[in-house]
ZAMARGU-4260 file (C-alpha; in steps of 0.2 Angstrom, whole numbers, plus 5000, padded with zeros to 4 digits):
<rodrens>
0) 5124/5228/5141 | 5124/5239/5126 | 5108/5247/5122 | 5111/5239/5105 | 5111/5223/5112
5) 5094/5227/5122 | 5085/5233/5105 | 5093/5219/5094 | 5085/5207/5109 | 5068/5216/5110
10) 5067/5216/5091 | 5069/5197/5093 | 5057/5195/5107 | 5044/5204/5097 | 5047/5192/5080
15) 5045/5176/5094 | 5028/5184/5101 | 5024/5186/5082 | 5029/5169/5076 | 5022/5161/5093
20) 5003/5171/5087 | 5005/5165/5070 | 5008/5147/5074 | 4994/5148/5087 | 4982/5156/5076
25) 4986/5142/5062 | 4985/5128/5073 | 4967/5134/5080 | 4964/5133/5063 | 4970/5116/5058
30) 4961/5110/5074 | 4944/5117/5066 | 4948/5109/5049 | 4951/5093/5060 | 4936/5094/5068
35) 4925/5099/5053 | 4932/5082/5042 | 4931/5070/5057 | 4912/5076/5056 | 4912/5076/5038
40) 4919/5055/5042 | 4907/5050/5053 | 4892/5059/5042 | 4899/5046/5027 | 4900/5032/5034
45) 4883/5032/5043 | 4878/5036/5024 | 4889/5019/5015 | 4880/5009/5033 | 4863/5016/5024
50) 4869/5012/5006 | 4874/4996/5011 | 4857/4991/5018 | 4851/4998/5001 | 4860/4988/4992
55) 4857/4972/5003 | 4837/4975/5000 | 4837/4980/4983 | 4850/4963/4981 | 4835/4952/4989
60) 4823/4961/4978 | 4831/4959/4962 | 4821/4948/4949 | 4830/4930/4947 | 4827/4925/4928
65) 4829/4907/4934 | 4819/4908/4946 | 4807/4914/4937 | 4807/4903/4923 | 4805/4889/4935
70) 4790/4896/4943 | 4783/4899/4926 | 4785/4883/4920 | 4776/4873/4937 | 4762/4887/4934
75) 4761/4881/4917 | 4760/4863/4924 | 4747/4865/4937 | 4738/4875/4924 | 4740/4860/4912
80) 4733/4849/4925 | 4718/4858/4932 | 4712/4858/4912 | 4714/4840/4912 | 4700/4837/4927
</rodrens>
């Protein structure tokens, strides 16, 4: 072989090795940003579970105007009542 051949296929080895680092180095990196947003995942949705259960108590605690009314109005009964004995 030619020792032009030899440098021209060492100068291409050494881009490979190059290339090969490169793309190592940015798929650690892509495996960290992974890692971070699956945590990032879980850590929200344990957060919308405890928003839910938020919403579902504050839901039952809610004021019904309705219901009021009508409790209200058999107060306002029983009270009519009780001034009638």
């Amino acid at each position: 072989m030619e020792l032009q051949t030899l440098d021209d296929l060492e100068r291409q080895v050494i881009k490979l090795l190059e290339k090969h680092r490169s793309v190592k180095n940015e798929r650690d990196e892509l495996a960290e940003r992974v890692s971070r947003l699956e945590a990032e995942v879980a850590e929200l949705r344990n957060e919308n579970r405890s928003l839910k259960g938020d919403l579902e108590v504050a839901r039952k605690n809610v004021a019904d105007p309705e219901k009021e009314k009508r409790i209200e109005t058999k107060v306002d009964e029983l009270l009519s009542r009780l001034e009638g004995i």
